[in-house]
DSSP file (Angstrom, degrees, kcal/mol; ACC not computed):
  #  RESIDUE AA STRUCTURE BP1 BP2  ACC     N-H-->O    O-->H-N    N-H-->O    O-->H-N    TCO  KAPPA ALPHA  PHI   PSI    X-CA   Y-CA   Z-CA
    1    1 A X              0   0    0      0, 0.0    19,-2.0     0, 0.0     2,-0.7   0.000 360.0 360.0 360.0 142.2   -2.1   15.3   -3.7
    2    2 A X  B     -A   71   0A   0     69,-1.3    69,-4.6    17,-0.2    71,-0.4  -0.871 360.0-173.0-118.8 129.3   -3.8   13.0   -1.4
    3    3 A X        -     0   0    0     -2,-0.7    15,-0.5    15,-0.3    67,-0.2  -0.974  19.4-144.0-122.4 139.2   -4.9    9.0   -1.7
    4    4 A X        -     0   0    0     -2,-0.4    65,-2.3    13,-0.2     2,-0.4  -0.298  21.0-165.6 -75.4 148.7   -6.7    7.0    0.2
    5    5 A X  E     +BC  16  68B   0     11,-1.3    11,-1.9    63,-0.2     2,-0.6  -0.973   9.3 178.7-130.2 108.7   -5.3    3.2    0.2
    6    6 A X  E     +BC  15  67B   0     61,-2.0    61,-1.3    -2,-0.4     2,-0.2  -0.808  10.0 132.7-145.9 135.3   -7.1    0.3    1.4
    7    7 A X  E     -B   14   0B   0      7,-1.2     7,-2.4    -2,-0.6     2,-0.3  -0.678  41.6 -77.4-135.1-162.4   -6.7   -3.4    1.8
    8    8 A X  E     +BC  13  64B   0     56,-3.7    56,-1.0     5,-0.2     5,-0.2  -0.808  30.6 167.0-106.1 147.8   -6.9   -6.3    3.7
    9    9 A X  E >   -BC  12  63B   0      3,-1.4     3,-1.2    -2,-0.3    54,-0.2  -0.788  68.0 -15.7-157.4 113.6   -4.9   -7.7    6.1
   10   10 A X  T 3  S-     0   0    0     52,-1.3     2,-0.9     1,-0.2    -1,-0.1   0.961 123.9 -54.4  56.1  73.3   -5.7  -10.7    8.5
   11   11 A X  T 3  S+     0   0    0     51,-0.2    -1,-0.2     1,-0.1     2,-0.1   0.012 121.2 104.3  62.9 -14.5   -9.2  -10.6    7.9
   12   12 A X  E <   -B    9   0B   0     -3,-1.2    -3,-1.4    -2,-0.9     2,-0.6  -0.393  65.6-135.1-100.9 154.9   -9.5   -6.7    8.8
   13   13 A X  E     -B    8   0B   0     -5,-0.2     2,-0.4    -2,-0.1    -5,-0.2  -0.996  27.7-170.1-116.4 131.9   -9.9   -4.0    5.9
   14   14 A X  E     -B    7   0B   0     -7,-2.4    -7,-1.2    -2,-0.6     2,-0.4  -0.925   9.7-167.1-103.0 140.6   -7.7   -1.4    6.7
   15   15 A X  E     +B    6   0B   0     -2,-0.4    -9,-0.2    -9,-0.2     2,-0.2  -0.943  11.7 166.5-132.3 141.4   -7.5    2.3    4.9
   16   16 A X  E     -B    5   0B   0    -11,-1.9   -11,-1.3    -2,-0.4     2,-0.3  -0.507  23.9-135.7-115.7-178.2   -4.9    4.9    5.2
   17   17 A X        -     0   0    0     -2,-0.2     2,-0.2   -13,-0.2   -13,-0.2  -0.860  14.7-171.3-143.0 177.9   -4.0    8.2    3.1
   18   18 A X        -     0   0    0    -15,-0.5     2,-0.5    -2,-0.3   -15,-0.3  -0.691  21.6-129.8-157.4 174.2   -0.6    9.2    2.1
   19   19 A X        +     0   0    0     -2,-0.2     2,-0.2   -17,-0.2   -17,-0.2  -0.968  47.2 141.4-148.2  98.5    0.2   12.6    0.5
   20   20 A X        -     0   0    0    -19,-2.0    -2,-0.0    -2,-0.5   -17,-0.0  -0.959  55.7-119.8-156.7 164.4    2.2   12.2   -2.6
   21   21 A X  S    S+     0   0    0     -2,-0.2     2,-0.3   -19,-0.0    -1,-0.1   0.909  95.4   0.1 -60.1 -41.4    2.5   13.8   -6.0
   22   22 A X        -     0   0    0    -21,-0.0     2,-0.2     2,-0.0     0, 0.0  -0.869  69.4-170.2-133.0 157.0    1.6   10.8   -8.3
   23   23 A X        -     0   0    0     -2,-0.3     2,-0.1    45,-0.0    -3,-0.0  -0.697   3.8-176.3-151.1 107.3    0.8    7.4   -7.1
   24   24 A X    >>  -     0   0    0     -2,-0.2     4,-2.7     1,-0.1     3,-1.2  -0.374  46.7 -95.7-102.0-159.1    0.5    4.0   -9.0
   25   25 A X  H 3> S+     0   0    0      1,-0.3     4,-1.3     2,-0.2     5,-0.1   0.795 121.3  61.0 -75.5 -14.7   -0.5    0.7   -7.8
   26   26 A X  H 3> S+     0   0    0      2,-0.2     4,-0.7     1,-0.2    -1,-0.3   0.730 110.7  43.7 -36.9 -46.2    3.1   -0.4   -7.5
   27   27 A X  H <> S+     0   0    0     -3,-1.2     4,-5.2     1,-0.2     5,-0.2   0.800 110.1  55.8 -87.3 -34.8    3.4    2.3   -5.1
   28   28 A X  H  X S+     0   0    0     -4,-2.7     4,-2.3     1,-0.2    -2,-0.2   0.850 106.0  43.1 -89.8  -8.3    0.4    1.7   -3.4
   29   29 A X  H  X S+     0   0    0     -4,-1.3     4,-0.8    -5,-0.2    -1,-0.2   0.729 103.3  64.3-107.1  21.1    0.6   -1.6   -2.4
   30   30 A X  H >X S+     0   0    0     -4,-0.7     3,-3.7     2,-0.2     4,-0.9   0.980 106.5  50.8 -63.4 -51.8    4.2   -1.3   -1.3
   31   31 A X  H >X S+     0   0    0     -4,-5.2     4,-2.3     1,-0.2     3,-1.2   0.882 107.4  50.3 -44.6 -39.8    2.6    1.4    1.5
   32   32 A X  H 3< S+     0   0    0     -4,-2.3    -1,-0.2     1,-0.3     6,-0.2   0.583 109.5  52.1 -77.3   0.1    0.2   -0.9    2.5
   33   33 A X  H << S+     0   0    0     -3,-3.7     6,-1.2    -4,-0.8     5,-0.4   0.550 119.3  37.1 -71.4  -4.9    3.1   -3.4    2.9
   34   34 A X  H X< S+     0   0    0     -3,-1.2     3,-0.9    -4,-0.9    -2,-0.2   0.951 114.6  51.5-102.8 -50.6    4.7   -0.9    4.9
   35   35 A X  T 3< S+     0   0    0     -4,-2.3    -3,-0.2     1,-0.3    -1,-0.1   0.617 110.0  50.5 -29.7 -38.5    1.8    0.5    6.7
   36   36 A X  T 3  S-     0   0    0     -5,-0.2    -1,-0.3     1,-0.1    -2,-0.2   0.591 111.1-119.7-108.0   7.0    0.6   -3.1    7.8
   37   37 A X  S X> S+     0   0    0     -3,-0.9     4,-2.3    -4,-0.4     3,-0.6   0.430  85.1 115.6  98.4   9.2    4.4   -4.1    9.3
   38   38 A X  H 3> S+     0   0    0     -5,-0.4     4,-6.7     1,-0.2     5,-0.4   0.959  75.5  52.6 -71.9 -67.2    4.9   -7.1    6.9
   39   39 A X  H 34>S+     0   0    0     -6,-1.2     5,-1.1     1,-0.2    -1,-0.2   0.367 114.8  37.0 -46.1   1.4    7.9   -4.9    5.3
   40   40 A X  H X45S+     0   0    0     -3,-0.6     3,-1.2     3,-0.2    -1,-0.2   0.526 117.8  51.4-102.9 -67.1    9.7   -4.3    8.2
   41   41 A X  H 3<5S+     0   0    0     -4,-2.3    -2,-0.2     1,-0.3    -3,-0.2   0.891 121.8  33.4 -64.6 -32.3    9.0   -7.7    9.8
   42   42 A X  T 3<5S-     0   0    0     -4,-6.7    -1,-0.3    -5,-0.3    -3,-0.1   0.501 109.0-116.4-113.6  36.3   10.1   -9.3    7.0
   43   43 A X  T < 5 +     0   0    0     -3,-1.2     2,-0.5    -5,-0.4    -3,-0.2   0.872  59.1 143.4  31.5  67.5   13.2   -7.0    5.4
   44   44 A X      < +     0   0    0     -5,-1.1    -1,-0.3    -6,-0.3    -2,-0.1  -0.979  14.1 163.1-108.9 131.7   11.9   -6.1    2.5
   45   45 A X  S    S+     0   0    0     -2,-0.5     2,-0.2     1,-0.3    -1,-0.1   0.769  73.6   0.7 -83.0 -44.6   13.5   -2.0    2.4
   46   46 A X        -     0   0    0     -3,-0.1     2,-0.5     2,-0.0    -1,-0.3  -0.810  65.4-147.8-136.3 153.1   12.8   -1.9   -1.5
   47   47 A X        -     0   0    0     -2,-0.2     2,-0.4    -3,-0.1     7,-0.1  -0.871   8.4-176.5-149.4 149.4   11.5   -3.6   -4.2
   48   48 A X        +     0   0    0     -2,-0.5    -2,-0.0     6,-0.0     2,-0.0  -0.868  51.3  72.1-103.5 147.0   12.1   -4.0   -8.1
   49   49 A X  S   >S-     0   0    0     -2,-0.4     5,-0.5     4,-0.0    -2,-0.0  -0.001  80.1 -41.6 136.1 132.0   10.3   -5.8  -10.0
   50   50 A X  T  >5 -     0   0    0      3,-0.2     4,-1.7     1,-0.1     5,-0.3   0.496  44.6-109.4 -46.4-176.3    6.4   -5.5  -11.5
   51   51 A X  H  >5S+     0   0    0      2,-0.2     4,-2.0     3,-0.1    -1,-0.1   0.861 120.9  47.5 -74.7 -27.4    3.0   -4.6  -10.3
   52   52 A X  H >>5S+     0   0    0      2,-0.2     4,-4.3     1,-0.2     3,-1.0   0.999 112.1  50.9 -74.2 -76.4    2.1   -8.8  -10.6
   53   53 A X  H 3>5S+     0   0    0      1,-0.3     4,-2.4     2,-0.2     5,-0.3   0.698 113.7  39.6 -42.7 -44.1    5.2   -9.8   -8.8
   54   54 A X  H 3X<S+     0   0    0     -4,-1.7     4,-1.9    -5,-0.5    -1,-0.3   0.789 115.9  53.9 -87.1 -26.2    4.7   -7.5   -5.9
   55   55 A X  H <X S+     0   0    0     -4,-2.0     4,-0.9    -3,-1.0    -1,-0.2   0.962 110.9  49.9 -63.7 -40.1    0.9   -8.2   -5.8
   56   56 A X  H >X S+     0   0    0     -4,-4.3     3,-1.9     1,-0.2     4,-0.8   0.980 111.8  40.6 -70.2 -47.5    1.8  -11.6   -5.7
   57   57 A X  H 3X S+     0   0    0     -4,-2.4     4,-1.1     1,-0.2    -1,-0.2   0.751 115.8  53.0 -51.2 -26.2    4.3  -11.5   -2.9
   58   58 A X  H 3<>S+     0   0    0     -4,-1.9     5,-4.2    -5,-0.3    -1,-0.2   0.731 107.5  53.3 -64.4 -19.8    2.0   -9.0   -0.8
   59   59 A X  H <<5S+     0   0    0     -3,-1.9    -2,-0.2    -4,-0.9    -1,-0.2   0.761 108.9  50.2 -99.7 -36.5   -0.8  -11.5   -1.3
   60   60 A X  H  <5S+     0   0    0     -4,-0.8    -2,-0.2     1,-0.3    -1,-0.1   0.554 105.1  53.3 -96.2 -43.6    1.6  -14.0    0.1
   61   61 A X  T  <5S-     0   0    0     -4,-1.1    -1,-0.3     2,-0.2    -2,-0.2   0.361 128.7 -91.0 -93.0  -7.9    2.6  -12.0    3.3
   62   62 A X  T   5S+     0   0    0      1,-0.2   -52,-1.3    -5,-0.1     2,-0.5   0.513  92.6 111.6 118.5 -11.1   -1.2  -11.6    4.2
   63   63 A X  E   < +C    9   0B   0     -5,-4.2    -1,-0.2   -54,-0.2     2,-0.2  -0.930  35.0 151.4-128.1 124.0   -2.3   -8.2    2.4
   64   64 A X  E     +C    8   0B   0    -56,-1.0   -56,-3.7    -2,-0.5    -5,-0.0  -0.691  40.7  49.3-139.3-179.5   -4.4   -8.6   -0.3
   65   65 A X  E     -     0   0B   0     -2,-0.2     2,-0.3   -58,-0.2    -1,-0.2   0.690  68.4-178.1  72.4  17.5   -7.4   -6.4   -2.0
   66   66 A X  E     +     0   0B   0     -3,-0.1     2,-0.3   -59,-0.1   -59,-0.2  -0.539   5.7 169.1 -98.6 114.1   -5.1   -3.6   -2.1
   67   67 A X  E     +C    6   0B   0    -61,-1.3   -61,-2.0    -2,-0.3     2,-0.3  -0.697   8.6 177.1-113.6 169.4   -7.0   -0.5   -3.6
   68   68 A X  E     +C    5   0B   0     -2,-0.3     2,-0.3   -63,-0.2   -63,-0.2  -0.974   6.3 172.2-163.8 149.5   -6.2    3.2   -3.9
   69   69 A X        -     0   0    0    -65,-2.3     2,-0.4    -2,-0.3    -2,-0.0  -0.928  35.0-102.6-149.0-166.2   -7.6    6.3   -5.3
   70   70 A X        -     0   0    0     -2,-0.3     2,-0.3   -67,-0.2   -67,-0.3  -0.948  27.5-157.0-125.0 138.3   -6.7   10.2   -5.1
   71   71 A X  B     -A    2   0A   0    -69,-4.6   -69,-1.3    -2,-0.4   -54,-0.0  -0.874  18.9-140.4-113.8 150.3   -8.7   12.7   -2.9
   72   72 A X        +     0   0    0     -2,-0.3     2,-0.5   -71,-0.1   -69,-0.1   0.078  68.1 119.6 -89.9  26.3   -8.8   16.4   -3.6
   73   73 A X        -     0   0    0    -71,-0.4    -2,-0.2     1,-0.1   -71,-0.1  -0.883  61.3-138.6-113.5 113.9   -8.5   16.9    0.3
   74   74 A X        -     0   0    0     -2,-0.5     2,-0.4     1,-0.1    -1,-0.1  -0.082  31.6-101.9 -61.0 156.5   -5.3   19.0    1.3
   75   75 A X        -     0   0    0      2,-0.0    -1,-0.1    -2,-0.0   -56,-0.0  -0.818  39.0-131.8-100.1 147.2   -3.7   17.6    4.4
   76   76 A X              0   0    0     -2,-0.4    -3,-0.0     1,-0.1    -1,-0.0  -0.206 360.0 360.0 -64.9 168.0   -4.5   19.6    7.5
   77   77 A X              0   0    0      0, 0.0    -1,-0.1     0, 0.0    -2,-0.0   0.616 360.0 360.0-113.0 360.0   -2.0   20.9   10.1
C-alpha cells in the first residue's frame, strides 16, 4: 500500500510517500524524522517508546504537523 506523509519542517511543508503494508502514526512520523535528516543528524537509529513521546521529541527537533494517509496508487517502475 501507499501513503502519503506530510509535515513541517523549518517553516516548509514537506510531503513524501512510502510504500508499506500497514502504517500508524508512530511510524509515520519516525519517516518524516528520517526523511527530513534530523534522525541521522542527530543519532536517533530507533525508537521505543509512545506516539506522544516521539511527537514530542520530533516537535522538538523541528518537524511538526506530521500527517499521513493511505493512497490506492501502486508504485510505478
Amino acid at each position: 500500500m501507499a501513503y502519503t506523509i506530510s509535515y513541517t519542517y523549518q517553516g516548509k511543508q514537506v510531503v513524501m510517500r512510502c510504500f508499506e503494508n500497514n502504517l500508524c502514526g508512530h511510524d509515520a512520523v519516525y519517516y518524516a524524522l528520517l526523511h527530513s535528516g534530523v534522525a541521522l543528524r542527530e543519532g536517533v537509529s530507533s525508537w521505543v517508546g509512545s506516539y506522544a513521546s516521539i511527537c514530542q521529541s520530533a516537535e522538538q527537533f523541528g518537524v511538526t504537523d506530521v500527517r499521513w494517509c493511505r493512497t490506492d496508487q501502486a508504485p510505478t517502475a
